[in-house]
N, C-alpha and C positions, 0 to 999 in steps of 0.2 A: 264138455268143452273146458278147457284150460283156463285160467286165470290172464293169461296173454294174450288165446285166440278171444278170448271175451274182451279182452280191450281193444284188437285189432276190430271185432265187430260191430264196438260201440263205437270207433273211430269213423265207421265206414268202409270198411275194406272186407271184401267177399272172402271169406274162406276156402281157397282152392287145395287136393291133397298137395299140390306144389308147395303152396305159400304153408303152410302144413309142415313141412318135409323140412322147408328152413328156419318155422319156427323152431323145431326140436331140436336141428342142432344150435341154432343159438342157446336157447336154455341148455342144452347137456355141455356146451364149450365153457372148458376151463381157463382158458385163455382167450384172447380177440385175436377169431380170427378175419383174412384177408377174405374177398370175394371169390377168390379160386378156393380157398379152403373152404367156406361156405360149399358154392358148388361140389367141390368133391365130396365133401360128405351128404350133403343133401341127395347126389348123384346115386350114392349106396344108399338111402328111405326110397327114392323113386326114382328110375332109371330113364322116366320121361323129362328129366328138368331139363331146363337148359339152362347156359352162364346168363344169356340174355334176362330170363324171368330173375335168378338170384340179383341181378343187375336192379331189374324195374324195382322187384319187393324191398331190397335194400333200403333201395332210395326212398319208395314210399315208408315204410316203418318209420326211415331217419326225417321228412318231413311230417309225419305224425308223432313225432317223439317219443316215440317207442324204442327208440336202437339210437347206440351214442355213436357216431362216426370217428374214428380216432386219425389223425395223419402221423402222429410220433415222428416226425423228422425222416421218415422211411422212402418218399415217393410213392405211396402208394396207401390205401385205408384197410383202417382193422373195425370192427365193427363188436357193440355188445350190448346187450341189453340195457333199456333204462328203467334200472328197477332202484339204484339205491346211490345213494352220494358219496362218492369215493373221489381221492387221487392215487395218479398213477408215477412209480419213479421206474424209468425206462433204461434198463443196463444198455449203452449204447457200443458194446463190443459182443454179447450175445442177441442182442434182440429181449430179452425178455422185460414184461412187463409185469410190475407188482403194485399192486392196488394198495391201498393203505386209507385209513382213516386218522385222524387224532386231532382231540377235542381241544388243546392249545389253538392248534393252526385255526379249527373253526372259530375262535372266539376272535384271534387275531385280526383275521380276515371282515369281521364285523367290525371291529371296532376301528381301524383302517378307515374303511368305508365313511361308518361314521365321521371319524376324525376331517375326512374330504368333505362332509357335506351332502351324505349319501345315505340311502336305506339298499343296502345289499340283495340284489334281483334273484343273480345267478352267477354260476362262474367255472372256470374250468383250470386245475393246475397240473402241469404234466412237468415231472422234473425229469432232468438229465444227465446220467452220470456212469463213473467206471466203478468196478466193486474195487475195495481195498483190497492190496496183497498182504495178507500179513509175512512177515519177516521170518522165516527159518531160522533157527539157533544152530550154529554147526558144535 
C-alpha cells in the first residue's frame, strides 16, 4: 500500500480500485490537473470510472486534506496533492502554473502576522501574472 492510500485509510476512506486509479494519477500529475483531466486519465487505469466517482473522491480527499483544490481565476478547479507547502505564480495568458518556494517570503509572512498580533495557522498565495517579453535587438 502507498504512502497516500495509507493516509486515505487512516482518514477513513475505503480503498476502491477506482479511488485507486485517481490516486495514481494525482501522484504521477506534473501539473494540477481539472476533474475532466483527472477523469480521462483515471478513464485509461479503469475503464469502469466514472466523472461522477472522480467528482465524489475529489471532493472527499479535498475535505480530508488530502488534495489542495485550486480555483486560479479559471472558472473552474484544478486539483493536487497535499504533500508539501508551496506557492503558485499562474501565467494568466498560457494557463500555466509554477509552484515556487522561497524562504524570504516564508519569514516575511511570519513576521507580518506577528507584527498584526498573530501566530501564523495556515495560508495560501497564488500570484498572477504575464511573462516578460524581452526586447529583440535589430
Amino acid at each position: 500500500m502507498s504512502d497516500l492510500e495509507e493516509r486515505c485509510t487512516e482518514a477513513g476512506l475505503k480503498m476502491t480500485g477506482q479511488r485507486r486509479a485517481i490516486l495514481e494519477v494525482l501522484k504521477t500529475s506534473g501539473d494540477h490537473p481539472s476533474v475532466e483531466d483527472v477523469y480521462d486519465r483515471a478513464k485509461k487505469l479503469d475503464s469502469s470510472i466514472s466523472i461522477a466517482t472522480v467528482y465524489r473522491t475529489l471532493s472527499l480527499l479535498d475535505e480530508l486534506n488530502l488534495v489542495t483544490r485550486h480555483e486560479f481565476q479559471e472558472g473552474y478547479s484544478r486539483y493536487e496533492l497535499n504533500w508539501d507547502h508551496h506557492h503558485h505564480l499562474v501565467d494568466l495568458e498560457t494557463g500555466e502554473v509554477i509552484e515556487f518556494q522561497n524562504d524570504e517570503l516564508e519569514r516575511l509572512k511570519v513576521k507580518i502576522a506577528r507584527d498584526l498580533g498573530f501566530d501564523l495557522i495556515d495560508h495560501r498565495l497564488e500570484l498572477y501574472g504575464k511573462k516578460i517579453k524581452s526586447k529583440s535587438k535589430k
